[in-house]
C-alpha positions as CSV (number, residue, x, y, z in Angstrom):
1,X,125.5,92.8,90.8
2,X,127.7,93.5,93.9
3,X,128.8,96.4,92.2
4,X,125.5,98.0,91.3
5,X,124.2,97.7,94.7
6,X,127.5,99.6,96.3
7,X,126.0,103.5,96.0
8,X,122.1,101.5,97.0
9,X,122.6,103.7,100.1
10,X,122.6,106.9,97.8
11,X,118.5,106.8,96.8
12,X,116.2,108.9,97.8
13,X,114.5,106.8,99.8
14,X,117.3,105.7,101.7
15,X,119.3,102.5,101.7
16,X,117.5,99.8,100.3
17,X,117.2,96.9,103.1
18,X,116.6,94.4,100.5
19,X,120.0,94.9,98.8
20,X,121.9,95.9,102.4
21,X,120.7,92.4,103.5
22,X,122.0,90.7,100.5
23,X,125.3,92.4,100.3
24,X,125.8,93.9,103.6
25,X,127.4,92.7,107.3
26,X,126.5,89.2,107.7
27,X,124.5,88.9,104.3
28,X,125.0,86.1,102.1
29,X,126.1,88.2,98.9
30,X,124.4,86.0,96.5
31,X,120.9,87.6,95.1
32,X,120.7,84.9,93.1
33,X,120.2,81.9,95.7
34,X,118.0,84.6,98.1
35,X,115.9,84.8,95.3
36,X,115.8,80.7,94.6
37,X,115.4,80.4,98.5
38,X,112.0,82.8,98.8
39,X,110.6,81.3,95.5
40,X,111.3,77.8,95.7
41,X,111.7,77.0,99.3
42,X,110.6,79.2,101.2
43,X,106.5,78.5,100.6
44,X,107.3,75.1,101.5
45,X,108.2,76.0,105.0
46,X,104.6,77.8,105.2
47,X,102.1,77.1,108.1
48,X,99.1,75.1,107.2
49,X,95.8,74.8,108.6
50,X,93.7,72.0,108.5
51,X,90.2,71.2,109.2
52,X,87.0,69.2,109.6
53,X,83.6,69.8,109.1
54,X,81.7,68.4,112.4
55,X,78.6,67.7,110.4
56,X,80.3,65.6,107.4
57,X,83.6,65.2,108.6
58,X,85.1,66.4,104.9
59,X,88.4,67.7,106.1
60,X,89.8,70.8,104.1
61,X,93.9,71.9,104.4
62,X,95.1,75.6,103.2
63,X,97.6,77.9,103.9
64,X,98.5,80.7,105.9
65,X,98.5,83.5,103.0
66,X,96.0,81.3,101.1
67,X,92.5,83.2,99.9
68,X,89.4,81.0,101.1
69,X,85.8,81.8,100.8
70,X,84.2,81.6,103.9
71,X,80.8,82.1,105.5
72,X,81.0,84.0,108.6
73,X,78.5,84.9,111.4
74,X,77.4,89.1,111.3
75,X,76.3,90.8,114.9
76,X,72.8,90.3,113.4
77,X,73.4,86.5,113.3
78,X,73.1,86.2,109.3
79,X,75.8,84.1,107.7
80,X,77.6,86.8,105.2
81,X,80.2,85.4,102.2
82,X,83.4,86.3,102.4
83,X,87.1,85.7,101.1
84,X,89.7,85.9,103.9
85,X,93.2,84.6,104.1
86,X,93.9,81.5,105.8
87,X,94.9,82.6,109.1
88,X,92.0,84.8,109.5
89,X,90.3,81.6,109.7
90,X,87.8,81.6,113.2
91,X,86.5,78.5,114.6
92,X,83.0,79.9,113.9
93,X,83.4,80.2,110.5
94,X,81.8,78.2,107.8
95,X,84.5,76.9,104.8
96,X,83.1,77.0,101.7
97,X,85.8,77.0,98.9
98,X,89.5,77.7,97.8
């Protein structure tokens, strides 16, 4: 795999980071256990959110890059449905499902 990678720097659309990380200067030259690393381990490591409804104290945990749906206040004051990522998340906001 090494071997295919060695003229990456030929495309053109330039060197390809992905492979120069892998199999360049300080890179680990193992594709293999990158790709075991970002699959398997890596969305372990993942921040998390967690929270808890005031009114019922029902507590509700989700990620980072995770969709929620979501009532959130407009500039008119209505409460309009929406699906954000988890980090989007604003203390104003209304959870209403994964």
């Amino acid at each position: 795999m090494c071997l295919a990678m060695a003229d990456c720097g030929l495309n053109e659309n330039g060197i390809d980071q992905v492979c120069y990380d892998i199999y360049g200067p300080g890179g680990s030259n193992d594709a293999h256990s990158v790709t075991g690393f970002n699959t398997f381990i890596s969305p372990i490591h993942g921040k998390i959110l967690e929270i808890e409804d005031s009114e019922t104290g029902e507590k509700h945990v989700f990620g980072h890059e995770q969709k929620i749906k979501i009532k959130r206040k407009s500039f008119t004051g209505e409460l309009t449905d929406m699906e954000v990522l988890g980090k989007d998340f604003r203390p104003d906001d209304v959870f209403v499902s994964y």
